[in-house]
C-alpha positions as CSV (number, residue, x, y, z in Angstrom):
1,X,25.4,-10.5,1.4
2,X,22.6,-9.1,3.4
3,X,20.4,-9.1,0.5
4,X,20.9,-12.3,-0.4
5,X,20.2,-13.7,3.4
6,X,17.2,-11.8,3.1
7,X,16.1,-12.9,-0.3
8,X,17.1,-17.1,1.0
9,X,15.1,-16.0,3.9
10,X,17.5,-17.1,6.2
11,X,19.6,-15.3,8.9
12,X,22.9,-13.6,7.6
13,X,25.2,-15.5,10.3
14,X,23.6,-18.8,8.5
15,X,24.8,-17.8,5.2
16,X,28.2,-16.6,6.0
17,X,28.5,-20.1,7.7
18,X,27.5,-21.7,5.0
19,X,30.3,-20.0,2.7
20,X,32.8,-20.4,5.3
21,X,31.7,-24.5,5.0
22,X,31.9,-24.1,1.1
23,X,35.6,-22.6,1.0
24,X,36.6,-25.2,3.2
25,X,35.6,-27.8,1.4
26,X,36.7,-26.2,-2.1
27,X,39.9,-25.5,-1.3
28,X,39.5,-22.0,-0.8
29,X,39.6,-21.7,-4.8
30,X,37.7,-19.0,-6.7
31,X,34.9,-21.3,-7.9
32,X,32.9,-19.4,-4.9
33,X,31.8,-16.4,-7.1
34,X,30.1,-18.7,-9.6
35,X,28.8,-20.7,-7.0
36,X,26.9,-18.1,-5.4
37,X,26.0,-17.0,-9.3
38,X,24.4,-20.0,-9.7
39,X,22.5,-20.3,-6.7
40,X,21.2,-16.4,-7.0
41,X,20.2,-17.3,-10.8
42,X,18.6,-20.2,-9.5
43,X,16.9,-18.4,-6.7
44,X,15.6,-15.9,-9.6
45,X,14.3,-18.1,-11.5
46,X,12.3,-20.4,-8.4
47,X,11.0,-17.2,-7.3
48,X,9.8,-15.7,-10.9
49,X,8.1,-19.2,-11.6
50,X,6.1,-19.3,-8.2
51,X,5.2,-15.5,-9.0
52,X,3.8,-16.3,-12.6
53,X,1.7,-19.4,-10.9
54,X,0.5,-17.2,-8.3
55,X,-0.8,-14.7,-10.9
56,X,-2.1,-17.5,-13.0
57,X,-3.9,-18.9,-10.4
58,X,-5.2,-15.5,-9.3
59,X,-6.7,-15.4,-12.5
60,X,-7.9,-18.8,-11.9
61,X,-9.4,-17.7,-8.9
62,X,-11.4,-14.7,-10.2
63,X,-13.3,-16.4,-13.4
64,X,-14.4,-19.0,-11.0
65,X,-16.2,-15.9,-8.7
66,X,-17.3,-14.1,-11.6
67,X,-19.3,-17.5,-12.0
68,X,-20.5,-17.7,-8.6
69,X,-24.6,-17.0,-8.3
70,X,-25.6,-16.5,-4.3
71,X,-25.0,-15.5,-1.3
72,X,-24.5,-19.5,-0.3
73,X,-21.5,-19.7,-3.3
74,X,-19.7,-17.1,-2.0
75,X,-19.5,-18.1,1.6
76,X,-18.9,-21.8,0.1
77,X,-16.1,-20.8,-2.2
78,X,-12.6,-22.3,-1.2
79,X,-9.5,-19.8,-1.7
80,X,-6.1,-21.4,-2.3
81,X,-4.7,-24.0,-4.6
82,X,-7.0,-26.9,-6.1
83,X,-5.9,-30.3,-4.4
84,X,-2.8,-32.2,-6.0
85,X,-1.2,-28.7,-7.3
């Protein structure tokens, strides 16, 4: 549970609240386990998509200094995300 606190980025107390809200208001029936399934294969999946558009966008990132000419460029060129991504 630890692990998944950590990975949520969120305190462990907060997620062993949240469960103890979730059994409460499911009855206290087994659909817990593939609850928490869900939401770790969901969490997988978020993070392995912002990984690949960081990487894309790292690649992004060195063509367009591989292009730059001076000095000037350089100390001009923006790092991050292009507006409206």
């Amino acid at each position: 549970m630890t692990q998944a606190a950590e990975t949520m980025n969120i305190g462990l107390s907060t997620l062993q609240r949240w469960l103890r809200q979730y059994r409460v208001k499911s009855g206290g029936t087994g659909r817990l386990a593939a609850s928490c399934t869900n939401i770790c294969d969901a969490i997988d999946q978020a993070m392995f998509t912002m990984g690949l558009q960081i990487h894309l966008r790292q690649r992004e990132m060195k063509e367009e200094v591989d292009k730059l000419t001076d000095a000037q460029a350089v100390l001009d060129y923006v790092v991050g995300w292009p507006e409206g991504s």
